[in-house]
C-alpha positions in Angstrom: -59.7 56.6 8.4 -62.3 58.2 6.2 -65.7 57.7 5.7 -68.0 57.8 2.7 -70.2 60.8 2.8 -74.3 61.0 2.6 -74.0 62.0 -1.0 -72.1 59.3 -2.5 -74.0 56.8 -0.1 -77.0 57.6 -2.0 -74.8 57.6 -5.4 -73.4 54.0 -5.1 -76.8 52.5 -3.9 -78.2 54.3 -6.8 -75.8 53.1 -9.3 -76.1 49.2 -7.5 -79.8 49.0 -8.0 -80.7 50.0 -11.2 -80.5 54.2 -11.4 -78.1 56.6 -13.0 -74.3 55.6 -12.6 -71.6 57.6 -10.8 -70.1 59.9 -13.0 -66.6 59.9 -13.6 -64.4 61.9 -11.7 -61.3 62.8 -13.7 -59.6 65.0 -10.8 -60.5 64.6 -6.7 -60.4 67.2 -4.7 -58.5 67.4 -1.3 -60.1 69.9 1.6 -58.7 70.6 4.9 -61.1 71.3 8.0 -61.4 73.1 11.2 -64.7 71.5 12.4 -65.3 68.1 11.1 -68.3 66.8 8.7 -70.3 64.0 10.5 -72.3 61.1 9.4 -75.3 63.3 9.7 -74.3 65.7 7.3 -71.9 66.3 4.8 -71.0 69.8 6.2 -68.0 70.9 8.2 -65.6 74.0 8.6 -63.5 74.2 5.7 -60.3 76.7 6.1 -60.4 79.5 4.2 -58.4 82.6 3.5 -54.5 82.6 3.4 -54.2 81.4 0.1 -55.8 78.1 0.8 -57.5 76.2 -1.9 -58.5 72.3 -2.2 -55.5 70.2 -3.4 -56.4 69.2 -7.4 -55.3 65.4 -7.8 -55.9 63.4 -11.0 -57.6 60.4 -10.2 -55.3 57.4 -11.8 -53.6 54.3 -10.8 -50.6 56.1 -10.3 -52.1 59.0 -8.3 -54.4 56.0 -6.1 -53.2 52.8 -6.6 -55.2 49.5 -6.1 -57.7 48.7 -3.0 -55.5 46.7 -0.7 -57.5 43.8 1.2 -56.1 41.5 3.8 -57.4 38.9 5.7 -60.8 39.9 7.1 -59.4 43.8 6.6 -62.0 45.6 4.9 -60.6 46.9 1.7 -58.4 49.9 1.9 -57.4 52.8 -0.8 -54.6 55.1 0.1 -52.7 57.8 -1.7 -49.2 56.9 -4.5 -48.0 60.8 -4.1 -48.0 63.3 -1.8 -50.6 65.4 -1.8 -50.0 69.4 -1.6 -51.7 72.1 -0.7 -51.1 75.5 -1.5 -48.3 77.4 0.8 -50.6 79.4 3.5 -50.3 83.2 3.8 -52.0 83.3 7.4 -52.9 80.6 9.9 -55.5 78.3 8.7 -57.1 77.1 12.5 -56.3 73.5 13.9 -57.2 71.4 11.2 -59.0 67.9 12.5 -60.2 66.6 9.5 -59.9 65.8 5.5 -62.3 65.7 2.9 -62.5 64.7 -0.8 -64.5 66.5 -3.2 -65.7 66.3 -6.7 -65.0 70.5 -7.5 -62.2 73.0 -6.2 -65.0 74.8 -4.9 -68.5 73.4 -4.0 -69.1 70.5 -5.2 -70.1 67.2 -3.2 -68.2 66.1 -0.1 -67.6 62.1 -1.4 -64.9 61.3 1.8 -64.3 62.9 4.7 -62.2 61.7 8.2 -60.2 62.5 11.0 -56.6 63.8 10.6 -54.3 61.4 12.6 -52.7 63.6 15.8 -55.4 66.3 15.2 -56.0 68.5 15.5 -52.6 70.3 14.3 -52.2 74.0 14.6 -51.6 75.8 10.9 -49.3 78.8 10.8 -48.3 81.2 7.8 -45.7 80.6 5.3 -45.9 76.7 5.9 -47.0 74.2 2.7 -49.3 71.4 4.0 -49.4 67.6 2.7 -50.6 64.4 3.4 -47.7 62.3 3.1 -47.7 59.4 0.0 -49.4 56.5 1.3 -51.0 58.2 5.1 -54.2 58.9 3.2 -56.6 55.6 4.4 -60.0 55.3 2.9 -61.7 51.8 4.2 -64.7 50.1 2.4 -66.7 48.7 5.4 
C-alpha cells in the first residue's frame, strides 16, 4: 500500500488552499529500495549499480486507470500494465519498498510503500516488474 510522500503532502495542500498548482507530470517514475522512505522523510536506499534505472511510465488512463472506491474503501489507484525495470547485471540487495518519482534521477519522491512479501532477494540477469494491477496507492 503506498503512501503519499512529505513533498507532495505539502504540494496538494498548497494547490487546495490557494498557492501554486501541481504541475503536470507527463511520465512517473518507478524506484526500487533496499531501506524504505518513512513518513518522516522522503529518503530511503535506492538500488543502484547493475544496470538499474527507475522504470519510465507515461502517466495516462491507460497506463493508471480510474481511482476505484468501494463502500467505505478509501479510494484506490493501481497500475493497467506491467511495469518494467531494466534487466539487472549484478544483485540489487533485498528490495522492501517502491517509490514513485517525478525524474529518472533526483527528482521528488511523490509515493512510496512496502513491497508485498518483502523483502525479496535480487540476483543478476533477472528483469524485475510489478505485475499489471499489484501496484495499490490509497487516498486516506
Amino acid at each position: 500500500m503506498g503512501q503519499k510522500s512529505i513533498y507532495l503532502e505539502k504540494k496538494c495542500l498548497d494547490e487546495t488552499f490557494g498557492n501554486a498548482s501541481k504541475p503536470s507530470r507527463p511520465t512517473l517514475y518507478f524506484a526500487l529500495f533496499t531501506a524504505s522512505p518513512s513518513d518522516s522523510t522522503d529518503t530511503g536506499t535506492e538500488v543502484s549499480g547493475g544496470s538499474y534505472a527507475r522504470a519510465a511510465v507515461t502517466n495516462n488512463s491507460t497506463n493508471f486507470p480510474a481511482a476505484a472506491r468501494g463502500g467505505s474503501s478509501p479510494a484506490t489507484k493501481s497500475n493497467g500494465i506491467d511495469i518494467f525495470f531494466p534487466t539487472s547485471t549484478a544483485g540489487w540487495g533485498n528490495i522492501v519498498a517502491f517509490g514513485v518519482y517525478d525524474a529518472a534521477t533526483s527528482g521528488n519522491l511523490l509515493y512510496w510503500g512496502a513491497v508485498s512479501g518483502a523483502p525479496f532477494a535480487t540476483v543478476s540477469g533477472k528483469r524485475y516488474k510489478i505485475l499489471n494491477g499489484n501496484l495499490s496507492i490509497q487516498e486516506t
